[in-house]
C-alpha positions in Angstrom: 0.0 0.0 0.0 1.4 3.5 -0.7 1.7 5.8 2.5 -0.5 8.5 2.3 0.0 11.1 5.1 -3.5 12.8 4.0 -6.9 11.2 3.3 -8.9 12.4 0.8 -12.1 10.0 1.7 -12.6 9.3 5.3 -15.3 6.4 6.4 -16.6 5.8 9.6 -18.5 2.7 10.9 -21.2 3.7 13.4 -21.7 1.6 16.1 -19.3 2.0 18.8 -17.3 4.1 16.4 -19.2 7.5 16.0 -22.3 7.0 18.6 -23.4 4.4 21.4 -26.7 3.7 21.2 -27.4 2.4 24.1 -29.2 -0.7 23.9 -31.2 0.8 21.2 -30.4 -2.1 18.1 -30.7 -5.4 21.1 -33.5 -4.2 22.2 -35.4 -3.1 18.4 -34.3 -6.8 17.5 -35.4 -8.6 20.3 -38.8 -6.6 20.0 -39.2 -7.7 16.5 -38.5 -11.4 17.3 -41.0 -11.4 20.1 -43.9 -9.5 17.6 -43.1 -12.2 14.9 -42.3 -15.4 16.4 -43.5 -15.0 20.4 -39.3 -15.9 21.0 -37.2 -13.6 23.0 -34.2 -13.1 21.1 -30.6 -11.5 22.3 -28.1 -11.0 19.2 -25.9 -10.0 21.6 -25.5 -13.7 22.4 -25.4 -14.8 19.0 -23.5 -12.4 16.9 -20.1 -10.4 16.5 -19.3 -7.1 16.8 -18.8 -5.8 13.1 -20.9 -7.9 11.5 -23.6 -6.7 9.5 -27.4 -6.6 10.1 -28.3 -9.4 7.7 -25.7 -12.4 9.3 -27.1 -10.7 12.9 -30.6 -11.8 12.1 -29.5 -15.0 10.1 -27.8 -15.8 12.7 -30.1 -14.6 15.7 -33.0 -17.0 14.0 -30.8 -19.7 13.8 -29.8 -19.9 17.3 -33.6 -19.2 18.5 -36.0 -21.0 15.9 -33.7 -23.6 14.2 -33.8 -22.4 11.3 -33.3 -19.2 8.6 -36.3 -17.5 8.0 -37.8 -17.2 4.3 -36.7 -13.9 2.7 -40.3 -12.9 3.2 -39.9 -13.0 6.8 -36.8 -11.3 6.8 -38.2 -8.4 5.1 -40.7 -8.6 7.9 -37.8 -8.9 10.9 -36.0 -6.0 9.0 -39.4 -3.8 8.9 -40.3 -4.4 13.3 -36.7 -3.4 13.7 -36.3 -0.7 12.1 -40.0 0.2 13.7 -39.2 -0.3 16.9 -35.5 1.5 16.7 -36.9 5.2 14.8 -38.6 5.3 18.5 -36.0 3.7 21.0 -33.2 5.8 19.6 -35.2 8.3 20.2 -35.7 8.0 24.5 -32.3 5.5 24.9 -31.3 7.1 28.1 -27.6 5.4 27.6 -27.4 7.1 24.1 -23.9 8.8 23.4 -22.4 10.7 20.8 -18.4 9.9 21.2 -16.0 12.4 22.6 -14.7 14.5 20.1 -16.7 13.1 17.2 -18.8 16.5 16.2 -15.0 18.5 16.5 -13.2 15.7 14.1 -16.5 15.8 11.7 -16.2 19.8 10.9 -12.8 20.1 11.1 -12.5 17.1 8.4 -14.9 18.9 6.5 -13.5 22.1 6.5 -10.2 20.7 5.6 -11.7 19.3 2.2 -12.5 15.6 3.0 -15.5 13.6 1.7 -16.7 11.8 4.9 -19.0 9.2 4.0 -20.6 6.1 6.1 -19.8 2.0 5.9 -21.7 0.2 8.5 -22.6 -3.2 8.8 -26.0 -2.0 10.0 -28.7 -1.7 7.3 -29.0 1.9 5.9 -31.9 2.7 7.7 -31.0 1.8 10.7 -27.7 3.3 10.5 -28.9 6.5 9.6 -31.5 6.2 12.6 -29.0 5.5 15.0 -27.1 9.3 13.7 -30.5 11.0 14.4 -30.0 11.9 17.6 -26.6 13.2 17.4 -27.5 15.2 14.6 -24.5 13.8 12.6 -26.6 12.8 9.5 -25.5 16.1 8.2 -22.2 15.6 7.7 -22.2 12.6 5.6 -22.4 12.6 1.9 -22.7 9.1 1.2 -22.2 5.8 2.2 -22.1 2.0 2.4 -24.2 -0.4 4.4 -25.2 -3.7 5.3 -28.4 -3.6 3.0 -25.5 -3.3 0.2 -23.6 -6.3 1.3 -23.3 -8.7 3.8 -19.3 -8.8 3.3 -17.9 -6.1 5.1 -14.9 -6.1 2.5 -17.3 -6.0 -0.2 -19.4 -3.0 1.2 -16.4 -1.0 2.0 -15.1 -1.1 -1.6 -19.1 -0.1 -2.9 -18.3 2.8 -0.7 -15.1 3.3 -2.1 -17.1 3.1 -5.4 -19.4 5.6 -4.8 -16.7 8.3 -3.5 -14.8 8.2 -6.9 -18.0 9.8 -8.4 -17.7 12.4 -6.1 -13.1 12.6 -6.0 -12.5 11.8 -9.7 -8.7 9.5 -9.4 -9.6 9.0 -6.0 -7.5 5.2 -5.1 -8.2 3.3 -2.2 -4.9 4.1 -0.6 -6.5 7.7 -0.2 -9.6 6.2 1.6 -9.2 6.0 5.7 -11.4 3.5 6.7 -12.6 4.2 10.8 -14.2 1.5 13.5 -14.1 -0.2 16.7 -14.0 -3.6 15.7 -10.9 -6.0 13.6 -13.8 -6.6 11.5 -13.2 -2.8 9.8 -9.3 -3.4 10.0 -10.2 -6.6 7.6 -12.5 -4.4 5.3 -10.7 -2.0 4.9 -7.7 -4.0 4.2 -9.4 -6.1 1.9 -10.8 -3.1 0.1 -7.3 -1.7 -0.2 -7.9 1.4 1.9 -6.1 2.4 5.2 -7.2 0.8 8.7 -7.9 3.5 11.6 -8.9 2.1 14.5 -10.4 3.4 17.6 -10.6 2.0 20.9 -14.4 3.2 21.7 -15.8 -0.3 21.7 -14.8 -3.7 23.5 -11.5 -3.8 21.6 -8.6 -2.8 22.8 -5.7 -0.7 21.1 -3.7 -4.0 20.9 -6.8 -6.2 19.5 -6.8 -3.5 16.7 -3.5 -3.5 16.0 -3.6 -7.0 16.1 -6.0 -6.8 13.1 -3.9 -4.9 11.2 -5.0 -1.1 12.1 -2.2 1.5 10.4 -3.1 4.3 12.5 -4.3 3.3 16.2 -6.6 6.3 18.6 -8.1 5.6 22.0 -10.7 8.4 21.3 -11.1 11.0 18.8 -10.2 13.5 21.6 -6.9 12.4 20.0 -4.8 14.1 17.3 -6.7 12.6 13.8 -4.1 10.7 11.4 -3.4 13.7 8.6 -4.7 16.8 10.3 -2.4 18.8 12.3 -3.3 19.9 15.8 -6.2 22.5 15.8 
């Protein structure tokens, strides 16, 4: 990969990453398993950290019926979720909006870089879960789970979408930012450079581990290619 000291394209997962819901997404899902199938469900118990909303409920059903659901009832799960989350985000009394993530969003901006979003989570529940931050208005685009169900994959439809915006723009100009080894892997795998941040259960060394170039324990910290303010 060539070293770039300057990103042109920054992404940034959500979860963990930009925002901590609170509960919101466990309890939206285990709502919508209860309305459907009468079965309390906890995804917490059954999934990873990083992966995206369709291998969560896959997964989730799995585990608690025995079986996938139909793509029908999927669409179904998908809909009481996202139900049930426009309103829990909404009162989540845990809800957070990470240190230093509204300073690092303008100053980005006003130094000329496209942010954009890649989330595992399904685009309407990602942008739902930005809502009550009010950081919605700083992204231009982005990449989510209802795009992919490969976080590698999705990250380099992001990376798609930002060269229509950045004409020339290569990966190795695309800073890729989450919580998780999962991002480390997709954004290696999509050619674009790791940033990890210890917000989540990982540690600094677990993201390292995963192959993170540039390592912060919080965006209170100086930003990989910005100078100090």
């Amino acid at each position: 990969m060539a070293k770039v000291t300057r990103p042109v394209v920054v992404l940034f997962d959500v979860d963990e990453t930009l925002i901590h819901s609170g509960g919101s997404g466990t309890r939206s899902w285990k709502v919508a398993f209860e309305k459907l199938y009468g079965i309390s469900a906890d995804i917490g118990a059954h999934s990873t950290s990083g992966e995206t909303d369709p291998q969560i409920a896959k997964a989730t059903a799995l585990a608690v019926l025995g079986r996938v659901p139909s793509e029908d009832e999927l669409v179904r799960l998908y809909v009481e979720y996202l139900l049930h989350l426009s309103q829990d985000i909404l009162i989540s009394p845990e809800y957070q909006v990470m240190p230093g993530v509204e300073k690092l969003l303008t100053r980005l901006g006003e130094n000329g870089v496209i942010l954009g979003i890649v989330s595992g989570a399904m685009e309407g529940a990602a942008r739902t879960k930005l809502l009550p931050g009010n950081l919605n208005r700083f992204f231009v685009f982005g990449a989510y789970g209802s795009d992919s169900t490969n976080r590698g994959e999705l990250t380099k439809i992001a990376i798609g979408k930002a060269t229509l915006l950045h004409s020339g723009l290569v990966p190795a100009e695309v800073f890729v930012v989450g919580d998780t080894p999962n991002d480390m892997k997709a954004a290696i795998a999509a050619g674009a450079v790791p940033v990890g941040v210890a917000t989540g259960t990982y540690s600094i060394e677990d993201l390292r581990a995963a192959g993170g170039v540039h390592i912060l324990e919080s965006f209170e910290e100086p930003f990989p290619g910005l100078t100090r303010s």
